[in-house]
DOFI-553385 format. One record per residue (C-alpha): residue in one letter; residue number from 0; x negated, z, y negated. Coordinates in steps of 0.02 Angstrom, whole numbers. Example, Ala and Ser with C-alpha at 12.3 -4.5 7.8 and 13.67 -1.06 7.14 Angstrom:
<atoms>
ATOM rest  nr     xx     zz     yy
ATOM    A   0   -615    390    225
ATOM    S   1   -684    357     53
</atoms>
This chain:
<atoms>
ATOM rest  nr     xx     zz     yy
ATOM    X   0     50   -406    162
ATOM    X   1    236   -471    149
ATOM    X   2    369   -378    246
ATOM    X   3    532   -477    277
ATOM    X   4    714   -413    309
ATOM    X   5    783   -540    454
ATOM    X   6    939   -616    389
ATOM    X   7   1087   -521    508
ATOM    X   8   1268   -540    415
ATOM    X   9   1311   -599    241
ATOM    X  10   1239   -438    151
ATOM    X  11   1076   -408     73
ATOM    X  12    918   -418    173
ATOM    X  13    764   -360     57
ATOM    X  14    577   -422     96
ATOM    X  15    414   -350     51
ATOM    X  16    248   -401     -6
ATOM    X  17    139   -260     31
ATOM    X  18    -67   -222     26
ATOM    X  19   -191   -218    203
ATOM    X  20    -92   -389    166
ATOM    X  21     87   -443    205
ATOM    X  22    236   -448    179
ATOM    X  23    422   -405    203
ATOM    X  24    548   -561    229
ATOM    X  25    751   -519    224
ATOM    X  26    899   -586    137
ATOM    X  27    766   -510    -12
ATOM    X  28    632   -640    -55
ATOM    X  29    506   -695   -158
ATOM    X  30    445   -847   -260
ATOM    X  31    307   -962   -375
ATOM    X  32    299  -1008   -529
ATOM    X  33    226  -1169   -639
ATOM    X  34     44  -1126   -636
ATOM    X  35     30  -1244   -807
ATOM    X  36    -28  -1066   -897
ATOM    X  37   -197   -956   -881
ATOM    X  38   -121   -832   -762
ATOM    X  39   -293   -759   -707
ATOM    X  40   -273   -605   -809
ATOM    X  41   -132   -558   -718
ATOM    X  42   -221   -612   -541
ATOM    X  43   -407   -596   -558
ATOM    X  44   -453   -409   -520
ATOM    X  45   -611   -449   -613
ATOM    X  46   -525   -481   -769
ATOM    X  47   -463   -302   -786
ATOM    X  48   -465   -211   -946
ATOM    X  49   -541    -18   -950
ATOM    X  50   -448     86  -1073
ATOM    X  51   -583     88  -1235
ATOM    X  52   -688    249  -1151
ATOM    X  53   -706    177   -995
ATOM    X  54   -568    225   -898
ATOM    X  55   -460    136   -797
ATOM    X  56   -270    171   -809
ATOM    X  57   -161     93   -674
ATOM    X  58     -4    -26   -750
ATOM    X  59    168     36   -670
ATOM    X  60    250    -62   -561
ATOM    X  61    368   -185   -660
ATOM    X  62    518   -201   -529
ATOM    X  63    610    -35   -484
ATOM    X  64    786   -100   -400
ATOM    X  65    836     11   -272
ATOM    X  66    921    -39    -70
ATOM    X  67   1070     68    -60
ATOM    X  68   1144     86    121
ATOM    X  69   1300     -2     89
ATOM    X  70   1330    -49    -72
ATOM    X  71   1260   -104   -233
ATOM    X  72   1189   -253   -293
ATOM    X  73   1072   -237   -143
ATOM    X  74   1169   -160    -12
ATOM    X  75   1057   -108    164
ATOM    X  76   1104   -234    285
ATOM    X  77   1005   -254    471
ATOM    X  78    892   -316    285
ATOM    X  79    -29     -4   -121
ATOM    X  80     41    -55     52
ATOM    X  81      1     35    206
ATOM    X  82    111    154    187
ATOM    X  83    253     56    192
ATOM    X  84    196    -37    352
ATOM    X  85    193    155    436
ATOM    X  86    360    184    380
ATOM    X  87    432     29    456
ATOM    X  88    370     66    620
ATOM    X  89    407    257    622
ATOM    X  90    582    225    591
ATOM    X  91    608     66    681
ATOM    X  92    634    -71    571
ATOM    X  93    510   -206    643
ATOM    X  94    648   -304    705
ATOM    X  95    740   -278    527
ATOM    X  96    581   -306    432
ATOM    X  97    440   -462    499
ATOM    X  98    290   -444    395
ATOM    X  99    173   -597    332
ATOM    X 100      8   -565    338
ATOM    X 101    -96   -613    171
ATOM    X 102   -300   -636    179
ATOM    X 103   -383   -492     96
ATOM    X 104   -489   -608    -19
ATOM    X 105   -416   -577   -175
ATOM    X 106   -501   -708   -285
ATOM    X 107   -461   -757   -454
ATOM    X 108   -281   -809   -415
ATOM    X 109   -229   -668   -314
ATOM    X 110   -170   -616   -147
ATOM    X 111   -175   -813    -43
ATOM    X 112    -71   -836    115
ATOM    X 113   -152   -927    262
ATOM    X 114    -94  -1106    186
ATOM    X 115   -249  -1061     38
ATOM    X 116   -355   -963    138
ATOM    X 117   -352   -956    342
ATOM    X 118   -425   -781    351
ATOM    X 119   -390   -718    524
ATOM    X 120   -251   -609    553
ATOM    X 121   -164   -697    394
ATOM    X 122     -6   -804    400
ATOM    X 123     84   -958    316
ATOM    X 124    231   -886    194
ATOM    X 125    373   -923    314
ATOM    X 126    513   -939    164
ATOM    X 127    426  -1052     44
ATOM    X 128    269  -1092    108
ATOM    X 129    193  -1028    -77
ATOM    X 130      0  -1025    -76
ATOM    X 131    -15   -841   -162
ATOM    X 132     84   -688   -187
ATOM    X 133    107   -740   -364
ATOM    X 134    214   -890   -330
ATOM    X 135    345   -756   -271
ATOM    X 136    343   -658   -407
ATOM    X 137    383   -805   -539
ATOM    X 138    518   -892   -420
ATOM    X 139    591   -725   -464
ATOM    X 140    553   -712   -632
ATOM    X 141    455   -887   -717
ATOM    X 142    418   -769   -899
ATOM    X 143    342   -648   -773
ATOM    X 144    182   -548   -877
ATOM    X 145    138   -416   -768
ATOM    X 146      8   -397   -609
ATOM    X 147     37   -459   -455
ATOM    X 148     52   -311   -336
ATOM    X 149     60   -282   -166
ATOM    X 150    210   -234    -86
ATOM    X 151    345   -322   -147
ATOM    X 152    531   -297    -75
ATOM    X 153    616   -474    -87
ATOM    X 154    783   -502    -93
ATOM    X 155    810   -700    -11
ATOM    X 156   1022   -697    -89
ATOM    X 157    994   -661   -273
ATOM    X 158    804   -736   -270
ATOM    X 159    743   -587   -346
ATOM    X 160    625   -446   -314
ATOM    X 161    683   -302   -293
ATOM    X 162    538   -177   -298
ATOM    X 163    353   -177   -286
ATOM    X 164    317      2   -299
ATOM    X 165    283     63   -121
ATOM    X 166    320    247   -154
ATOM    X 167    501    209   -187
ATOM    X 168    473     54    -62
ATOM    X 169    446    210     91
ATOM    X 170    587    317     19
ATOM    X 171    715    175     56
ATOM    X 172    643    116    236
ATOM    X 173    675    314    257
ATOM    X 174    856    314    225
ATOM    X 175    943    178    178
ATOM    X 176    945     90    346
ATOM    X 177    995    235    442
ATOM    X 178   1182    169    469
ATOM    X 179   1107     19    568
ATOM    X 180    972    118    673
ATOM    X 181    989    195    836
ATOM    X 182    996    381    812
ATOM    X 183    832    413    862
ATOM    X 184    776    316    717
ATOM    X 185    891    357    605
ATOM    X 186    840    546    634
ATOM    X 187    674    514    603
ATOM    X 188    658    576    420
ATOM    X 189    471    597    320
ATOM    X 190    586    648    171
ATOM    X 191    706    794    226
ATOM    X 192    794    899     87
ATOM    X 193    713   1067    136
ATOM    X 194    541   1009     95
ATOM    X 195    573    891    -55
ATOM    X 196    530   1004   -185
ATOM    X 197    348   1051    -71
ATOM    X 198    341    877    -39
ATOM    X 199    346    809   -231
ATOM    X 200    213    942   -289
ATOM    X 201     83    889   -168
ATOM    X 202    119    698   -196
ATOM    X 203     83    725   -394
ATOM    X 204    -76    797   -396
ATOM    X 205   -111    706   -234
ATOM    X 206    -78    525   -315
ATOM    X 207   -185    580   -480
ATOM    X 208   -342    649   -431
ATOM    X 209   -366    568   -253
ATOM    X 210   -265    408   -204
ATOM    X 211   -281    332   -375
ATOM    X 212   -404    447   -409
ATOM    X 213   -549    348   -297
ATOM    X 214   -474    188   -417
ATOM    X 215   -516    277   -567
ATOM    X 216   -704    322   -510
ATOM    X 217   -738    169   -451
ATOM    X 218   -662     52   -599
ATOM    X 219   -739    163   -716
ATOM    X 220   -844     74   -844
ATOM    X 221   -934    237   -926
ATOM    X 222  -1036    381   -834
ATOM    X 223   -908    504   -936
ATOM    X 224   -746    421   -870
ATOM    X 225   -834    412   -696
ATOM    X 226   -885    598   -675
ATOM    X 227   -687    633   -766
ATOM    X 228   -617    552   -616
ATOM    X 229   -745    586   -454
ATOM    X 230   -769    782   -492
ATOM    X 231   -565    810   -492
ATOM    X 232   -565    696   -334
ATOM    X 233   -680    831   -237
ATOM    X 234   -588    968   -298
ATOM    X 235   -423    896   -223
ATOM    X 236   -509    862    -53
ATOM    X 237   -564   1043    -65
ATOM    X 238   -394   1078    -74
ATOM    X 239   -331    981     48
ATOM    X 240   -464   1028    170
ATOM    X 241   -399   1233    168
ATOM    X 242   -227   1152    158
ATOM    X 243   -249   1067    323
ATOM    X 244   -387   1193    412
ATOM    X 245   -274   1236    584
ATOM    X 246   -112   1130    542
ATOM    X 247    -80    964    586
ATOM    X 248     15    930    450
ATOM    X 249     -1    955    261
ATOM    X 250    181   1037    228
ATOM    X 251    270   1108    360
ATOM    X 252    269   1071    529
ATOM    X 253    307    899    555
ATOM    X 254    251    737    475
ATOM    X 255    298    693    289
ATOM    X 256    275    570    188
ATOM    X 257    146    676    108
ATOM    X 258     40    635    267
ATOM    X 259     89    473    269
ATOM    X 260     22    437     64
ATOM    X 261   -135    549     80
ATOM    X 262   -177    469    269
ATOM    X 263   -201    271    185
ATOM    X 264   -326    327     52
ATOM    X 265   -418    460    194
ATOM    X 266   -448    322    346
ATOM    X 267   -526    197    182
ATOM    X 268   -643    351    121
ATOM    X 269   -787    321    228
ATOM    X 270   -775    136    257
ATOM    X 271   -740     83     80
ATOM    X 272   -733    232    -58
ATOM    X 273   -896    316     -6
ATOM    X 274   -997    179    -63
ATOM    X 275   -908     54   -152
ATOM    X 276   -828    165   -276
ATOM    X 277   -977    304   -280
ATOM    X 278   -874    430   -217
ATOM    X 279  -1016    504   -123
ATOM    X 280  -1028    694   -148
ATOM    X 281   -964    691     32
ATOM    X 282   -900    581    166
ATOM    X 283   -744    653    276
ATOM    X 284   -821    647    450
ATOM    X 285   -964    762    416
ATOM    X 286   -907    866    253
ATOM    X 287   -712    872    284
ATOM    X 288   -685    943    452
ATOM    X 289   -518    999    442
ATOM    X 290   -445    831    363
ATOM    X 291   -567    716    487
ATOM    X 292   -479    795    611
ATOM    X 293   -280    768    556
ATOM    X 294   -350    605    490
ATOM    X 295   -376    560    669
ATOM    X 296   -259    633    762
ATOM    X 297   -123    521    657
ATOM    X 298   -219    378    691
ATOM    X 299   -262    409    873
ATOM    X 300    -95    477    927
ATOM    X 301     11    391    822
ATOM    X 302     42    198    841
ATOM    X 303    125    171    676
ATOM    X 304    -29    226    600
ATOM    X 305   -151    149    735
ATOM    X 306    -60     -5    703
ATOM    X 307    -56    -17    515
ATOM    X 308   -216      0    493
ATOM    X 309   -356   -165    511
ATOM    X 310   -516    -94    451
ATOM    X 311   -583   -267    423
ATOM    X 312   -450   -320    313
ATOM    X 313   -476   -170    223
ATOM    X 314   -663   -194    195
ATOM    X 315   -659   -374    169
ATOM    X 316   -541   -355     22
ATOM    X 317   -617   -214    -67
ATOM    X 318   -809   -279    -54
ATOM    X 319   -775   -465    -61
ATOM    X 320   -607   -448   -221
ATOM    X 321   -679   -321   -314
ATOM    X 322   -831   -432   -398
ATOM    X 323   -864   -309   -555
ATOM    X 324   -894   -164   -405
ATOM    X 325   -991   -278   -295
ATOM    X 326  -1040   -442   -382
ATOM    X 327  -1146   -528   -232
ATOM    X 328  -1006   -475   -142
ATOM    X 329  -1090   -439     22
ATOM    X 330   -977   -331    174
ATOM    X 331  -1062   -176    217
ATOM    X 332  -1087   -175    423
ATOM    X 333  -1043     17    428
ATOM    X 334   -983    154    456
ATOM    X 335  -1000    126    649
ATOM    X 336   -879    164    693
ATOM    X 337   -753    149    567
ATOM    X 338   -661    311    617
ATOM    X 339   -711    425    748
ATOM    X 340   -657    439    912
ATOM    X 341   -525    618    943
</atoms>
């Protein structure tokens, strides 16, 4: 999905391309490239390359720019990717930052806006009417050699992007707008100094064993690689399960962007990673009690997580872009339902 910064004065507005599929739109944008070269390497999710034992080993993101709130070369101006979408609306920005909606088929060229693939729910890119996410990233850079990711942060003055790494992505919709919010908003902070050290240690081992850990499982292309990843996955959901037995938060109490990372890979465990990726020791509704329940009181309490999520996109791009998982490509009907009621 594409999130977009509206243009408000003659400073930056950035705009992001983010997964469940849109993205952002400010005086940050994105842009396409001559498609005279085999870019399908880059695009086609069933071109991937496993590490020689089977592994899979996720490419960092390739643009790392960062909004600063009022200067910089891109100064904050009223300028994997769920968790950026959550962010937005917990602190306000939707009026900042429209999103574009992409189609979850992820075929051989990519994430396709409406104009190459009318999925419901998608949208037309509004700046350049490009047909995939890829024509963005080489209007910003035609020698471009890297994947192309979901989010992306687009800045529309200097035609460039400006990051497609939605951990950092989050860490600037926390901050860096604050001088143009209201002060409710701008008080709302997932990333306050007290708990940044707490905060960091859960997010590594979080990010390694279970939100990229599911990836790593489920891309695996040996038994050995697969049981390397799965087996640390259940021990981390062990962990979080005591971590979160009686809270309703992992650290502290009040909502982090801990939560917010560890929620987007939770609410796709039982839809999507259960099955598709084999991660099937347990499901969360019957074997994690303690994290099926904070899992749904976010989403059930909590519009900027109610409202992120669309459990069809979800499915439909996992089962339907991910043809070396699921060749025939066929949608599972369940779970019914797709989370469970509070």
């Amino acid at each position: 999905m594409v999130l977009s910064l509206q243009h408000i004065s003659r400073r930056i507005q950035p705009t992001t391309v983010l997964h469940q599929f849109s993205y952002f739109r400010t005086s940050l944008q994105v842009t396409a490239m001559s498609s005279a070269r085999d870019t399908t390497l880059q695009s086609d999710i069933g071109k991937m390359k496993l590490e020689n034992d089977g592994s899979f080993k996720r490419a960092p993101s390739a643009f790392r720019s960062w909004i600063h709130p009022k200067d910089g070369q891109f100064p904050a101006e009223k300028a994997w990717a769920t968790r950026t979408l959550i962010t937005r609306k917990l602190k306000g920005l939707e009026d900042i930052i429209p999103v574009t909606v992409v189609s979850p088929h992820m075929g051989e060229n990519g994430w396709p806006f409406a104009s190459a693939d009318p999925f419901p729910g998608a949208d037309i890119d509004p700046l350049y009417d490009s047909n995939y996410v890829r024509d963005l990233y080489f209007r910003a850079d035609p020698n471009y050699g890297g994947r192309f990711t979901v989010p992306v942060l687009w800045d529309k003055k200097h035609n460039t992007v400006v990051n497609n790494e939605s951990s950092e992505i989050i860490r600037m919709f926390n901050s860096a707008f604050n001088h143009i919010l209201p002060p409710e908003k701008a008080a709302v902070d997932i990333y306050p100094e007290e708990l940044q050290k707490q905060i960091d240690e859960v997010n590594n081992w979080v990010y390694d064993t279970v939100n990229n850990g599911v990836y790593r499982a489920g891309f695996a292309g040996s038994q050995e690689a697969y049981e390397a990843a799965v087996y640390p996955l259940f021990e981390s959901l062990d962990r979080l399960e005591k971590m979160l037995t009686g809270k309703d938060y992992l650290i502290g109490d009040r909502l982090t962007e801990a939560d917010i990372r560890l929620f987007v890979t939770v609410v796709r465990f039982d839809p999507v990673y259960f099955s598709h990726f084999k991660c099937n020791l347990r499901d969360i509704r019957h074997g994690y009690p303690a994290i099926n329940r904070w899992m749904k009181k976010l989403y059930w309490t909590n519009e900027a997580f109610h409202l992120s999520t669309n459990f069809q996109h979800i499915k439909v791009h996992y089962y339907w872009s991910q043809t070396k998982v699921n060749p025939t490509r066929v949608v599972p009907v369940g779970p019914i339902p797709d989370i469970e009621a509070l």
